[in-house]
N, C-alpha and C positions, 0 to 999 in steps of 0.2 A: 510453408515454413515460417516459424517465427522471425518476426522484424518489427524492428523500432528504430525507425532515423529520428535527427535531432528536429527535421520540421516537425514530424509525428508530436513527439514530444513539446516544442511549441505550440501544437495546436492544443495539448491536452491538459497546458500548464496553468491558463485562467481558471480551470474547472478546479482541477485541487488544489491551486492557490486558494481560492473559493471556499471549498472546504476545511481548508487548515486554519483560515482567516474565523470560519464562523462557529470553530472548537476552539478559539483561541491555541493553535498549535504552532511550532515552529518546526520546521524542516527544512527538506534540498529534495528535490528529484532531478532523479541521472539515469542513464542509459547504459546499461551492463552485457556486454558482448554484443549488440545492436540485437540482442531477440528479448531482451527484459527490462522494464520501464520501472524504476526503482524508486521508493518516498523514504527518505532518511529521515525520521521525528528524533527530533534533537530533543526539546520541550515542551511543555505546556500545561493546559490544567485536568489532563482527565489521567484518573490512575489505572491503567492495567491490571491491578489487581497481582502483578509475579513481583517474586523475591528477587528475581534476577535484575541485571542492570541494564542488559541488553540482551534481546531475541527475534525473530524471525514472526510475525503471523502467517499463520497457515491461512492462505483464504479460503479453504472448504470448509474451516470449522468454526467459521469468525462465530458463526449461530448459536455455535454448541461451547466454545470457551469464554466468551465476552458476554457480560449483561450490560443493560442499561445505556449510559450515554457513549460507555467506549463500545460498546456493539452499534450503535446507531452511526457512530464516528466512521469504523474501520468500512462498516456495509455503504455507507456515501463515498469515502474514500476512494472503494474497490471499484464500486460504479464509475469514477468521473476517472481511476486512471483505465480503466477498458476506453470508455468513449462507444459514439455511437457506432463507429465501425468494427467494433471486437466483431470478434467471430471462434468457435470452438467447436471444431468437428471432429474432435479424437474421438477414436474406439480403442477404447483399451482391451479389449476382448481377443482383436486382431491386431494389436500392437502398432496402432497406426494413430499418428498424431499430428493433429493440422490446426494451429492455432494463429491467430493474430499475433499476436505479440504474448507472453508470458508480465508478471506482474509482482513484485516486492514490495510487502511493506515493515519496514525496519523499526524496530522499536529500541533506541541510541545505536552506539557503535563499540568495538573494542575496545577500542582507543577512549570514547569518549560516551561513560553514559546518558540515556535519558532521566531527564530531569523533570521533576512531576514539582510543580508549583499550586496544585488546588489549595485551597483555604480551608478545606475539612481534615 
């Protein structure tokens, strides 16, 4: 069963600190319903590429919707909030799902979009 406490979360927060520090990004990571470890990017310098102000990445398809440096960004990202302990033994076939924790990454908010500051 997915799980995510706030040590989890301490433990996993120098790594995308890390990351967000060396894309020049700004965020928040938070813990939603204790089974999903959440990166809020508020701003920074790499452009998404969407019309919208705020959405959701899908991490199955960071490969196939993102080029360039914001695909290199989101695939480091995904790595350092799993950690070395993920684990994913779903079978969707048999409707059975066993995951470490689940994983969000939020590009702004309702309330408050992201903000893209590149210099191109």
């Amino acid at each position: 069963m997915a799980y995510v406490s706030q040590n989890m979360k301490k433990k996993l927060a120098p790594g995308i600190k890390s990351v967000l520090k060396k894309y020049n990004m700004k965020g928040s990571i938070s813990v939603n319903n204790r089974s999903t470890l959440c990166v809020n990017l508020r701003e920074g310098a790499i452009d998404f590429g969407s019309d919208r102000e705020n959405f959701q990445v899908n991490p199955y398809w960071i490969d196939h919707h993102y080029d360039g440096v914001a695909r290199e960004f989101l695939n480091e990202l995904l790595a350092a909030m799993r950690g070395p302990d993920f684990y994913d033994r779903s079978d969707s076939m048999t409707d059975y799902f066993n995951v470490s924790h689940y994983t969000d990454i939020n590009v702004g908010r309702f309330s408050k979009p992201y903000i893209c500051n590149s210099s191109d």
